[in-house]
Each structure stands twice: as structure tokens, then as C-alpha cells.
N, C-alpha and C positions, 0 to 999 in steps of 0.2 A: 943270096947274100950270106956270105957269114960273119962269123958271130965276131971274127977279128976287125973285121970292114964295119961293121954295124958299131963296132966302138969306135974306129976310127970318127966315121960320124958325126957320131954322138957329141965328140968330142969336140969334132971343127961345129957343129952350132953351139954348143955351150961358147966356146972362145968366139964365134965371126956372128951368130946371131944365125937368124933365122933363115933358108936357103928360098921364102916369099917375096918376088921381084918386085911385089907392090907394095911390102910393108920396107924392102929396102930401099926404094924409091922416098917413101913416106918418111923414114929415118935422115935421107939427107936433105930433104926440103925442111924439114923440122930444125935439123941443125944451123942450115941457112938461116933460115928464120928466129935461131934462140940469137944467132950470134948477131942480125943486124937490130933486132928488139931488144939489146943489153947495152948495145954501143949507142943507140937514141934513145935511151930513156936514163935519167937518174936516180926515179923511186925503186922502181919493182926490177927484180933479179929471175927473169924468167929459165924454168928449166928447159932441156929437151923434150919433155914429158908435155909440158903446156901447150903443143904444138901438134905432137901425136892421138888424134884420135882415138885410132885402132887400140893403142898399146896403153898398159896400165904401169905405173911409176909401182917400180919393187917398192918390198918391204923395207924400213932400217933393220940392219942387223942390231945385236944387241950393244957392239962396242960404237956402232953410229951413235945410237942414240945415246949411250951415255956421252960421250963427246958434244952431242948437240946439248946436252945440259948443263955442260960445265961455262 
């Protein structure tokens, strides 16, 4: 492979995610599941993240979090 391909890539998982057919599987059951767990309930505002196992909720960057502050 070379090093022009290997950035290509690089590139299409940073934008598309990960090229694992199980964790992409896993991502769109999650998403089914955040969207019908937000449209029946009125307390809690569930993430994608609450539904994925496998996968760990990033970080806030720094301008997130000051936003969640204000």
C-alpha cells in the first residue's frame, strides 16, 4: 500500500468511522434505539453513546465545554 492510499484511508475513517461491520451494525441499532427512547420518554434525553457498548463517548473539546457552562 502506499503512503498516498494509506492517507486516503486514514482519512475516509476519521470522516465514515470505523471500516468494523459489527461496531457499524452496533452504531445503527444504537441510533434506532436513542431516537425511539427520546420520542417515549419526557425526562431523560438519551445519547447515542447510552446504547453503545463497545464504544466510549469522546471527550468535550474545550469550546464544548465552555458552552456547556454558560
Amino acid at each position: 500500500m502506499s503512503l498516498p492510499e494509506f492517507r486516503r484511508w486514514v482519512e475516509y475513517r476519521r470522516k465514515r468511522g470505523s471500516l468494523n461491520w459489527g461496531m457499524r451494525i452496533e452504531r445503527g441499532c444504537a441510533l434506532l434505539a436513542t431516537l425511539y427512547a427520546n420520542t417515549h420518554t419526557d425526562k431523560a434525553k438519551y445519547k447515542i453513546f447510552d446504547f453503545m457498548p463497545h464504544e466510549s463517548e469522546p471527550e468535550l473539546t474545550l469550546e464544548e465545554a465552555m458552552a456547556s457552562w454558560a
